[in-house]
KOLGU-4560 file (N, C-alpha, C; in nm, 3 decimals, padded with zeros to 5 digits):
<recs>
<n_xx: 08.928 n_yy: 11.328 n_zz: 09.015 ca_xx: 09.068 ca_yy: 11.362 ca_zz: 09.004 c_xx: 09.136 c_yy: 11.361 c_zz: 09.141 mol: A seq: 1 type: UNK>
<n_xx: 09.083 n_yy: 11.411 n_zz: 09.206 ca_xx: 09.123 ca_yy: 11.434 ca_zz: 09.361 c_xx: 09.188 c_yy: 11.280 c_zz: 09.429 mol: A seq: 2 type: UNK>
<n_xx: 09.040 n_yy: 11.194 n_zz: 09.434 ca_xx: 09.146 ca_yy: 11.083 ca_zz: 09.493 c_xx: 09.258 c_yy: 10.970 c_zz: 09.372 mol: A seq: 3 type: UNK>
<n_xx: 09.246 n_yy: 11.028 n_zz: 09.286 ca_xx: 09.342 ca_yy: 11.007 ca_zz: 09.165 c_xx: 09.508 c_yy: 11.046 c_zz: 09.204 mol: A seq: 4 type: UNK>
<n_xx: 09.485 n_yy: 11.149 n_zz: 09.249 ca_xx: 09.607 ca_yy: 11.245 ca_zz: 09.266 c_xx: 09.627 c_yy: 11.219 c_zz: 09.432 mol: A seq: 5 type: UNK>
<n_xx: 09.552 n_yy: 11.172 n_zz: 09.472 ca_xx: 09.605 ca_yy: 11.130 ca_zz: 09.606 c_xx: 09.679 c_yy: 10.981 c_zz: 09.667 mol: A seq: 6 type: UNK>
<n_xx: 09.642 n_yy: 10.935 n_zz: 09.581 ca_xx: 09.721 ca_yy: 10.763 ca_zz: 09.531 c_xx: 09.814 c_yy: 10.817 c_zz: 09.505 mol: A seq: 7 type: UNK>
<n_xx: 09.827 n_yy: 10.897 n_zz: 09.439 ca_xx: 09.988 ca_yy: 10.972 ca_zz: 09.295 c_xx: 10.054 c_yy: 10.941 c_zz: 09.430 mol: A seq: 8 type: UNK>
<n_xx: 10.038 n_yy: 11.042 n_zz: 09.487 ca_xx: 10.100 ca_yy: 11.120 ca_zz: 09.614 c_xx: 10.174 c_yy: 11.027 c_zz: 09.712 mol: A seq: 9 type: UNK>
<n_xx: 10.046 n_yy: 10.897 n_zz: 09.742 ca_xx: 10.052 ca_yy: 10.821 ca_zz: 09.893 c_xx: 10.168 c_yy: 10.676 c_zz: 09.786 mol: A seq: 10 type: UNK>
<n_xx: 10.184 n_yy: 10.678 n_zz: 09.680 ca_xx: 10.169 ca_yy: 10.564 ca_zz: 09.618 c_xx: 10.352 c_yy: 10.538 c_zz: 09.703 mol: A seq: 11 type: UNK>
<n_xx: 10.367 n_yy: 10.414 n_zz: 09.744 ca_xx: 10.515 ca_yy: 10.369 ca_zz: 09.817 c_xx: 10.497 c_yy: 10.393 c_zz: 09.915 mol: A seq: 12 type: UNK>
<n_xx: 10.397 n_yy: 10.437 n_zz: 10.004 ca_xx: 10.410 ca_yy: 10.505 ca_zz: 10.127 c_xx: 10.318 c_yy: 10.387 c_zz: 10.264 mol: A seq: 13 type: UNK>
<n_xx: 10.384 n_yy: 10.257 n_zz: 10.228 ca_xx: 10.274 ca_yy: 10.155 ca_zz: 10.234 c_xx: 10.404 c_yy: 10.080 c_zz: 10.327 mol: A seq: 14 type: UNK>
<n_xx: 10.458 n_yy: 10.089 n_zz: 10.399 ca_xx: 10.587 ca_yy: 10.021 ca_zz: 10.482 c_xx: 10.626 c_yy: 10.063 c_zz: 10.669 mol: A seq: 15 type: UNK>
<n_xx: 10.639 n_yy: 09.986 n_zz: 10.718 ca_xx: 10.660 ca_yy: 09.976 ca_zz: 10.876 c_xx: 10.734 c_yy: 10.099 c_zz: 10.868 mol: A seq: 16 type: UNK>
<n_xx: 10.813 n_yy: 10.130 n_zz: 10.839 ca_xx: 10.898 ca_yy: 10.286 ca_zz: 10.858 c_xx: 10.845 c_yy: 10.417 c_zz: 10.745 mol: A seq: 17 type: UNK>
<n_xx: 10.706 n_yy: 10.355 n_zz: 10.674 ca_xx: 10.700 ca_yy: 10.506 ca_zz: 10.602 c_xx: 10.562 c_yy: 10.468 c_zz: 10.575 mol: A seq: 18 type: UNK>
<n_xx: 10.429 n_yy: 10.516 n_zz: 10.661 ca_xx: 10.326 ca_yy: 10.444 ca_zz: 10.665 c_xx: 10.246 c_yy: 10.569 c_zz: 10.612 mol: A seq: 19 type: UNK>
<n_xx: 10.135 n_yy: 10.577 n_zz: 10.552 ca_xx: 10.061 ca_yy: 10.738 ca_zz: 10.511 c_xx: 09.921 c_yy: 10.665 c_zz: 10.442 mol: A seq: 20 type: UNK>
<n_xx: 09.826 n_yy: 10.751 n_zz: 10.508 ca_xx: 09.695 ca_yy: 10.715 ca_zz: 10.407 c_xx: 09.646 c_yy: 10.850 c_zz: 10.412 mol: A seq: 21 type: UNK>
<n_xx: 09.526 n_yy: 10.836 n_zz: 10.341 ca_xx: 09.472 ca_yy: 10.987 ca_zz: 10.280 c_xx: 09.307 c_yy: 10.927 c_zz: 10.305 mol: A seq: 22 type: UNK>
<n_xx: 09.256 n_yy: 11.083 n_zz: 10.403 ca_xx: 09.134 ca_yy: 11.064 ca_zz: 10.455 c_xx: 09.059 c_yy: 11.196 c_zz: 10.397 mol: A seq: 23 type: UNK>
<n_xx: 08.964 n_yy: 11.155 n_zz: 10.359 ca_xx: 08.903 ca_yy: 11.295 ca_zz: 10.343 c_xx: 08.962 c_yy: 11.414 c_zz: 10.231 mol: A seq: 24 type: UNK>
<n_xx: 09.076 n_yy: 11.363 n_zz: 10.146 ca_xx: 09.161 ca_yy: 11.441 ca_zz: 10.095 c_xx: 09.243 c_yy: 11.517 c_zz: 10.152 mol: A seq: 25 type: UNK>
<n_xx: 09.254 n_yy: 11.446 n_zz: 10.267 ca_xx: 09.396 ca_yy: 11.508 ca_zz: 10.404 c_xx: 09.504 c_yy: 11.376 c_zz: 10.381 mol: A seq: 26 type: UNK>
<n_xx: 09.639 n_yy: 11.365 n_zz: 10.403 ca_xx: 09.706 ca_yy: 11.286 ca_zz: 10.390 c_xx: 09.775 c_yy: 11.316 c_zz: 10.549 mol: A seq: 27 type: UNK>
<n_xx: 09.726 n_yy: 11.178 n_zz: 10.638 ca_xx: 09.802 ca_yy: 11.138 ca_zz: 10.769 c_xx: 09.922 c_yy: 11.037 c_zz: 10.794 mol: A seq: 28 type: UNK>
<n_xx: 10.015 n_yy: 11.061 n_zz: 10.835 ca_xx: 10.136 ca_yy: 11.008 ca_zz: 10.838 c_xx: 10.083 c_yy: 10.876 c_zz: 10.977 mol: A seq: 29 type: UNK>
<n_xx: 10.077 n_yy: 10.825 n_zz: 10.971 ca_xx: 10.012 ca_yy: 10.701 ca_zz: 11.028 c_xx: 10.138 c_yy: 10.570 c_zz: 11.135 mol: A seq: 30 type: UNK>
<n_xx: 10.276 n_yy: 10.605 n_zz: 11.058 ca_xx: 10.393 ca_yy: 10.483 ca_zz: 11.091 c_xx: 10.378 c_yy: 10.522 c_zz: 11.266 mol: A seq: 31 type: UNK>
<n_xx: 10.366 n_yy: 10.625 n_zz: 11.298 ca_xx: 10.430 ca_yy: 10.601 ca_zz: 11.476 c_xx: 10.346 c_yy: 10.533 c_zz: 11.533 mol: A seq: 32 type: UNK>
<n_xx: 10.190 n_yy: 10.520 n_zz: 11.451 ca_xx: 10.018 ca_yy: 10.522 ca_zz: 11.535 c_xx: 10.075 c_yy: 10.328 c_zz: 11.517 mol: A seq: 33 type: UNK>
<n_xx: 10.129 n_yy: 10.282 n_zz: 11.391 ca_xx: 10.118 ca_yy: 10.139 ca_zz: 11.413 c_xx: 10.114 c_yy: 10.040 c_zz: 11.512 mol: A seq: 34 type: UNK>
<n_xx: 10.206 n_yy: 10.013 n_zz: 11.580 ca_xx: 10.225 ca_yy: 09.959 ca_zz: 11.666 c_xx: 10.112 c_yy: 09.955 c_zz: 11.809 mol: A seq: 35 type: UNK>
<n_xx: 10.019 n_yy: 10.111 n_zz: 11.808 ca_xx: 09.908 ca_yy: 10.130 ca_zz: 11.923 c_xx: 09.796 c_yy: 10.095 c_zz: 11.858 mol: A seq: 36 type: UNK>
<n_xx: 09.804 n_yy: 10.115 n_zz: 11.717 ca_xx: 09.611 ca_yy: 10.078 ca_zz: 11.685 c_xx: 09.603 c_yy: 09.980 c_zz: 11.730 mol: A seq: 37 type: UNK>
<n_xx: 09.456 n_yy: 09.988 n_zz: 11.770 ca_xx: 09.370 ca_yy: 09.828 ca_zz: 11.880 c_xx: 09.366 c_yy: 09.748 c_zz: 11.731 mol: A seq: 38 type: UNK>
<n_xx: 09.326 n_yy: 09.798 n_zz: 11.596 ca_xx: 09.288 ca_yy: 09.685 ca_zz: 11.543 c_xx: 09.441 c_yy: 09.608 c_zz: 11.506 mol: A seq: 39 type: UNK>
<n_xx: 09.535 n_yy: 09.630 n_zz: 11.519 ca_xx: 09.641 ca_yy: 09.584 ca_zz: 11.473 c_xx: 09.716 c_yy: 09.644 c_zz: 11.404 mol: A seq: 40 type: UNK>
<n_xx: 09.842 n_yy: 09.644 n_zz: 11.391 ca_xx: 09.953 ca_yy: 09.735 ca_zz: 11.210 c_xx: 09.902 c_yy: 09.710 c_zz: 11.112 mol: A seq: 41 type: UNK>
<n_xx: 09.858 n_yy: 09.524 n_zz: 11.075 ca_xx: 09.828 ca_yy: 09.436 ca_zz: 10.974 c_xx: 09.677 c_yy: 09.527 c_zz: 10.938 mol: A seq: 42 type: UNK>
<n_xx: 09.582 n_yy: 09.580 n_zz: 11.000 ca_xx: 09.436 ca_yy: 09.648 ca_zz: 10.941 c_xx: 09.518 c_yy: 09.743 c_zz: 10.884 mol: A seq: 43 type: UNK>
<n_xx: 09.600 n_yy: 09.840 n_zz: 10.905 ca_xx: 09.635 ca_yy: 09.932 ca_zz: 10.890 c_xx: 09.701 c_yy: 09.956 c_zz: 10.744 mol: A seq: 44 type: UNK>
<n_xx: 09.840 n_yy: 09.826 n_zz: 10.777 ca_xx: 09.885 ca_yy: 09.833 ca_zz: 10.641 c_xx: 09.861 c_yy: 09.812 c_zz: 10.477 mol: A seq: 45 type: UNK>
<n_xx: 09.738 n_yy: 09.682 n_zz: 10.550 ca_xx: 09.594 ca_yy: 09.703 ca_zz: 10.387 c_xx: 09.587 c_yy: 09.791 c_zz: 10.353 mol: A seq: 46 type: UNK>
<n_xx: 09.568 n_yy: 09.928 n_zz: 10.415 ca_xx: 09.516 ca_yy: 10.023 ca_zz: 10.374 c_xx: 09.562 c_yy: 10.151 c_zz: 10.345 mol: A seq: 47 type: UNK>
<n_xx: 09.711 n_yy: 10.131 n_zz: 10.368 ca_xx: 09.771 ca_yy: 10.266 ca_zz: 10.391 c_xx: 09.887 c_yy: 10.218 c_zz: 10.201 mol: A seq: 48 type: UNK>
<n_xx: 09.909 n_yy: 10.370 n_zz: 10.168 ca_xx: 09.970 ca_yy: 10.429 ca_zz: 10.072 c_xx: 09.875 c_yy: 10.477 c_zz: 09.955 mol: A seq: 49 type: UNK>
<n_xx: 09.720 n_yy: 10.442 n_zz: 10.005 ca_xx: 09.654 ca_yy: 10.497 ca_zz: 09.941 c_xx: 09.501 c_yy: 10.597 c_zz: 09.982 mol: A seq: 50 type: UNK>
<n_xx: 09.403 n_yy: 10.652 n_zz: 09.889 ca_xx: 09.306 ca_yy: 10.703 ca_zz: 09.979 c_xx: 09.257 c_yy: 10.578 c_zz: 10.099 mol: A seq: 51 type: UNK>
<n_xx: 09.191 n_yy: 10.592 n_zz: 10.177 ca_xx: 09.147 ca_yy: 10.475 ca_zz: 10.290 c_xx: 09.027 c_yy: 10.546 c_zz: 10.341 mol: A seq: 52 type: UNK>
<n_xx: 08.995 n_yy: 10.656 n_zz: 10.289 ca_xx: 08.849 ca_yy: 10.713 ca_zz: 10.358 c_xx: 08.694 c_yy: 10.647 c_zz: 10.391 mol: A seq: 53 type: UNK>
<n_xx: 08.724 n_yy: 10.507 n_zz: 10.264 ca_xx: 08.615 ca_yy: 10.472 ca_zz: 10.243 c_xx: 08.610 c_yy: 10.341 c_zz: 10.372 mol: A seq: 54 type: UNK>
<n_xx: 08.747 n_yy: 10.282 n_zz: 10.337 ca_xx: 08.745 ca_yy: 10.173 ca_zz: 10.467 c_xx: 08.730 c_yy: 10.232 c_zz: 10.626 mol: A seq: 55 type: UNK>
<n_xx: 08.808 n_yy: 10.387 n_zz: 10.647 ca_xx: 08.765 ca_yy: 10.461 ca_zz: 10.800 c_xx: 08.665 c_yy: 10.437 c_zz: 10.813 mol: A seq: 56 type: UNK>
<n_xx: 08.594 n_yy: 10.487 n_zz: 10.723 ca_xx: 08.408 ca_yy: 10.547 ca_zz: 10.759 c_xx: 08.368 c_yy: 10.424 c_zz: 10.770 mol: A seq: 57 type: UNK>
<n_xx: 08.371 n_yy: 10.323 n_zz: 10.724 ca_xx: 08.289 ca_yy: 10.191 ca_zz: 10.737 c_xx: 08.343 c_yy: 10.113 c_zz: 10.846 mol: A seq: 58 type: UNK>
<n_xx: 08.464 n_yy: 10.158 n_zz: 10.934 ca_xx: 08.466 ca_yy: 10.065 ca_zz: 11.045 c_xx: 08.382 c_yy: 10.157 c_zz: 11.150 mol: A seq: 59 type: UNK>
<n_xx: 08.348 n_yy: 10.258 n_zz: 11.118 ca_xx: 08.227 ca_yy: 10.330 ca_zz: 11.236 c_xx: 08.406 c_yy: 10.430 c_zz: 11.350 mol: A seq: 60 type: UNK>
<n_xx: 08.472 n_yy: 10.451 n_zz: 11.272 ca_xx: 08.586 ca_yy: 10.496 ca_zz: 11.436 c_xx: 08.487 c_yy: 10.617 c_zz: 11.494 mol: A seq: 61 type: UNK>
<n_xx: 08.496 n_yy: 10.633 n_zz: 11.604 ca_xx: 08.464 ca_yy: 10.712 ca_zz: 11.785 c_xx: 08.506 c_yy: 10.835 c_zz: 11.706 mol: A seq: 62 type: UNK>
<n_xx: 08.454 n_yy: 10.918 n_zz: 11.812 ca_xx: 08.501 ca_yy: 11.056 ca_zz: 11.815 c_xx: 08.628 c_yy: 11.052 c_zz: 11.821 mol: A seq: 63 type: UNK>
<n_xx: 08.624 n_yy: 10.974 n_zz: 11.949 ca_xx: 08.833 ca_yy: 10.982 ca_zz: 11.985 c_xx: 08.920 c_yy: 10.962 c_zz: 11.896 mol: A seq: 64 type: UNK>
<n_xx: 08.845 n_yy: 10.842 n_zz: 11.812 ca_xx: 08.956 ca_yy: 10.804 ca_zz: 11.706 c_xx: 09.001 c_yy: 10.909 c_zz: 11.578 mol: A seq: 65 type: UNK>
<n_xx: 08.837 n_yy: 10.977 n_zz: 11.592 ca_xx: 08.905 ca_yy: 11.097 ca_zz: 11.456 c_xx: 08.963 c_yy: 11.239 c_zz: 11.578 mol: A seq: 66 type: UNK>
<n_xx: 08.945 n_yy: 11.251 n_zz: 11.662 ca_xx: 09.044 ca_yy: 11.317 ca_zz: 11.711 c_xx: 09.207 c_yy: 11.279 c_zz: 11.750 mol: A seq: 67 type: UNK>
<n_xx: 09.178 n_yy: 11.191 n_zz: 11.719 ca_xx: 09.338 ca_yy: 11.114 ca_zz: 11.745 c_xx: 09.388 c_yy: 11.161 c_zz: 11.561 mol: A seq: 68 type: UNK>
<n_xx: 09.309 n_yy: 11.066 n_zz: 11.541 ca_xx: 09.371 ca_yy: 11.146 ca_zz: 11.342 c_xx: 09.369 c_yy: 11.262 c_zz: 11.302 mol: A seq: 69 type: UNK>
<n_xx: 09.340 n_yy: 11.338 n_zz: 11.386 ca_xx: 09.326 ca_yy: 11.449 ca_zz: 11.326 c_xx: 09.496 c_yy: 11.513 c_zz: 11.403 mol: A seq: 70 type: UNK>
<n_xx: 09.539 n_yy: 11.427 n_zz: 11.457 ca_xx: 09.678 ca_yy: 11.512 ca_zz: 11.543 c_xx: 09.767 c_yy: 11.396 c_zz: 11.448 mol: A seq: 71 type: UNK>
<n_xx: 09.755 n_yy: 11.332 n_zz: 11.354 ca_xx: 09.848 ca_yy: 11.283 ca_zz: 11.260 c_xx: 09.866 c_yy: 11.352 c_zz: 11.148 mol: A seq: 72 type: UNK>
<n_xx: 09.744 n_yy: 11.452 n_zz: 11.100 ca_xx: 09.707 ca_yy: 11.438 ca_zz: 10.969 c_xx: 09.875 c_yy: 11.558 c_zz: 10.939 mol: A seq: 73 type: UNK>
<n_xx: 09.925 n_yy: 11.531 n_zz: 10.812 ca_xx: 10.066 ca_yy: 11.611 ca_zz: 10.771 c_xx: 10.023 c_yy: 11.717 c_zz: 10.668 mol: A seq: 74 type: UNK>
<n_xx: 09.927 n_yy: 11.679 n_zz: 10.561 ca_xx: 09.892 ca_yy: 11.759 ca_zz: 10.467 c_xx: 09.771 c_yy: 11.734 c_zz: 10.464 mol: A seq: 75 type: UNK>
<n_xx: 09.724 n_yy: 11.890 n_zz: 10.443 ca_xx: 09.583 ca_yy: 11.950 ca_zz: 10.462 c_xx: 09.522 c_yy: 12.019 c_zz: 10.294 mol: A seq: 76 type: UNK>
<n_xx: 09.462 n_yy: 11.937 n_zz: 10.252 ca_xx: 09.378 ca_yy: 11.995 ca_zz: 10.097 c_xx: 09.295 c_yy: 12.110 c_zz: 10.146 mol: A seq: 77 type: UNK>
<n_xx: 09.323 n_yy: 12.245 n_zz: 10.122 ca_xx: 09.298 ca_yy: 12.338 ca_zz: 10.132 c_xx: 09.139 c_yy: 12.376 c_zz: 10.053 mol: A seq: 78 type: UNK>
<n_xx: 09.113 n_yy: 12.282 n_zz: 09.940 ca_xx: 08.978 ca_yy: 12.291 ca_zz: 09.851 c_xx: 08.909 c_yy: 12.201 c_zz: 09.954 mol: A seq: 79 type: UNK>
<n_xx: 08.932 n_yy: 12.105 n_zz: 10.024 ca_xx: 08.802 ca_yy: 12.066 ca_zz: 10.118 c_xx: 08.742 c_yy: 12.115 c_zz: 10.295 mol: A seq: 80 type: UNK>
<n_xx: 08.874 n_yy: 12.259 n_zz: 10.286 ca_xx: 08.841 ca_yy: 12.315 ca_zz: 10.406 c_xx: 08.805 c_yy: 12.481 c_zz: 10.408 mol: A seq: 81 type: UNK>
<n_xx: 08.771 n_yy: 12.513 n_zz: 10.206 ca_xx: 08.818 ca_yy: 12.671 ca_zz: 10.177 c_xx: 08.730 c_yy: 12.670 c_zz: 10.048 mol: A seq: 82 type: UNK>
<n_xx: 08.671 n_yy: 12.743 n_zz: 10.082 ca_xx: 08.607 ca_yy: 12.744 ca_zz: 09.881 c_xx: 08.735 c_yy: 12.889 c_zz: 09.788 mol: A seq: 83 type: UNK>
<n_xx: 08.803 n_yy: 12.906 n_zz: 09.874 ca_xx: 08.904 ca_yy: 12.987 ca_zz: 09.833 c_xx: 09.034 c_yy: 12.914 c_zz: 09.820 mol: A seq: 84 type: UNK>
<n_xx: 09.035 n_yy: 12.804 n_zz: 09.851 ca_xx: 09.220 ca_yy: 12.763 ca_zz: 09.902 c_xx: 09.204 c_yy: 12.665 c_zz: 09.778 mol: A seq: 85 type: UNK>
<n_xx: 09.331 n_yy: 12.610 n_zz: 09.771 ca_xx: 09.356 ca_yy: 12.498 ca_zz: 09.678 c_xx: 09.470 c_yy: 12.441 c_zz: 09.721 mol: A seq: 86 type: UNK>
<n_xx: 09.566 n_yy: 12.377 n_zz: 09.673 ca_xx: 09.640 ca_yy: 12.292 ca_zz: 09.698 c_xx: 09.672 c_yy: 12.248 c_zz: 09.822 mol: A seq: 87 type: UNK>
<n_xx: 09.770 n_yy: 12.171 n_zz: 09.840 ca_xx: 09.807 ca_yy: 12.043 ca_zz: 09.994 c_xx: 09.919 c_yy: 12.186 c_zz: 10.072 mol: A seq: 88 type: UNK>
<n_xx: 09.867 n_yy: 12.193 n_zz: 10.180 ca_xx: 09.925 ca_yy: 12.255 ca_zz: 10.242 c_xx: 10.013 c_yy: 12.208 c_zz: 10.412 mol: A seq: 89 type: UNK>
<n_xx: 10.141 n_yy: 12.197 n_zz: 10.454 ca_xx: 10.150 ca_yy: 12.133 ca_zz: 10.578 c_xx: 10.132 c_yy: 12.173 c_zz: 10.697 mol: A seq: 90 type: UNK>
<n_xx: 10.062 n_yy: 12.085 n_zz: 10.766 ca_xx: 09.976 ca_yy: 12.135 ca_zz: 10.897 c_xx: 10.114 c_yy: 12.121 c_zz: 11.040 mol: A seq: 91 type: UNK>
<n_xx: 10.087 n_yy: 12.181 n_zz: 11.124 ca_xx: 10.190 ca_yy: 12.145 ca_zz: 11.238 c_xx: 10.231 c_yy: 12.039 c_zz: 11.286 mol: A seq: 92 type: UNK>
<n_xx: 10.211 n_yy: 11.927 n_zz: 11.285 ca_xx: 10.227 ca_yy: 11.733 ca_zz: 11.303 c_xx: 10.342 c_yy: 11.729 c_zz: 11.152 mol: A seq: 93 type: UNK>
<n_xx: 10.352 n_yy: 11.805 n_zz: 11.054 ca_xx: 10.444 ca_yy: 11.794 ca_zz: 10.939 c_xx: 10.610 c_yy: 11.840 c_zz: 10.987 mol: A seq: 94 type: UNK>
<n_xx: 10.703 n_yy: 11.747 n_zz: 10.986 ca_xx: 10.813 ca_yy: 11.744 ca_zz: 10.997 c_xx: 10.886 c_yy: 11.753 c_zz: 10.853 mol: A seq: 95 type: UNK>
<n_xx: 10.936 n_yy: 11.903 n_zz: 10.805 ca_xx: 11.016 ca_yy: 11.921 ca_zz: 10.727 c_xx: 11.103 c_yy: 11.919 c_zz: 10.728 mol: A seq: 96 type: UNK>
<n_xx: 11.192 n_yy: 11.868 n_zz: 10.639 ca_xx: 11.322 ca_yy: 11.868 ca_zz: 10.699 c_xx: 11.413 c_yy: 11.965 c_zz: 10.545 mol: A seq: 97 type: UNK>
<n_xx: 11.445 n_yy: 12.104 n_zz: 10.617 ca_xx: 11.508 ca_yy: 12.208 ca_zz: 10.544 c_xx: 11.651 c_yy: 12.154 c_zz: 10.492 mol: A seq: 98 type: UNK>
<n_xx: 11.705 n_yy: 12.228 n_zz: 10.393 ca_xx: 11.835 ca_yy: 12.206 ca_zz: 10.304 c_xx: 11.921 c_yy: 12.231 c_zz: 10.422 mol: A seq: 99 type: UNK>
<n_xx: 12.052 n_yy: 12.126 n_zz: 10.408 ca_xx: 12.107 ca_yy: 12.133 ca_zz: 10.569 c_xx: 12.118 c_yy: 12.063 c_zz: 10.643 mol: A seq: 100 type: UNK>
<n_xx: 11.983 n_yy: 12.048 n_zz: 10.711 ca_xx: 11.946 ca_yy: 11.984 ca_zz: 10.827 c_xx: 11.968 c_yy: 11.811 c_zz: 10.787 mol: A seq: 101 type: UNK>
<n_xx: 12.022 n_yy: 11.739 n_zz: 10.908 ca_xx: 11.961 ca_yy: 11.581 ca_zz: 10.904 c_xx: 11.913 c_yy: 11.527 c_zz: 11.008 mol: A seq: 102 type: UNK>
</recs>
């Protein structure tokens, strides 16, 4: 169900100005990283608006690289970091934008 509902989520989110994949059942906002990934935007955009955990892990990324993702990631699944928590919660890298504001 999990990466079911994480497609739901990422599904449109596959474009040069609105880029997002879902790792681990974390969803990382990915559009600013385009333009710097070494492998290119084009690896990227294969893979983004949906889970992509399976393609990360199989290109082998560095420490650095999951510390680099880990300062993208926007929403945090609380069931894969909590045997108490549940739902998507937003981490500090999440830009809300309140009633009001533009």
């Amino acid at each position: 169900f999990g990466e079911c509902y994480l497609n739901y989520i990422l599904a449109g989110r596959n474009t040069i100005g609105d880029c997002m994949v879902g790792l681990h059942c974390h969803i990382y906002d990915i559009t600013a990283f385009l333009d710097v990934h070494p492998g290119s935007p084009d690896t990227l955009m294969v893979h983004a608006g949906k889970d992509s955990t399976r393609f990360f892990e199989d290109m082998g990324h560095s420490a650095v690289a999951r510390r680099l993702a880990r300062k993208l990631c926007v929403l945090v699944d609380l069931s894969q970091i909590s045997h108490d928590g549940w739902g998507l919660r937003p981490t500090e890298a999440t830009e809300l934008q309140l009633d009001g504001e533009e």
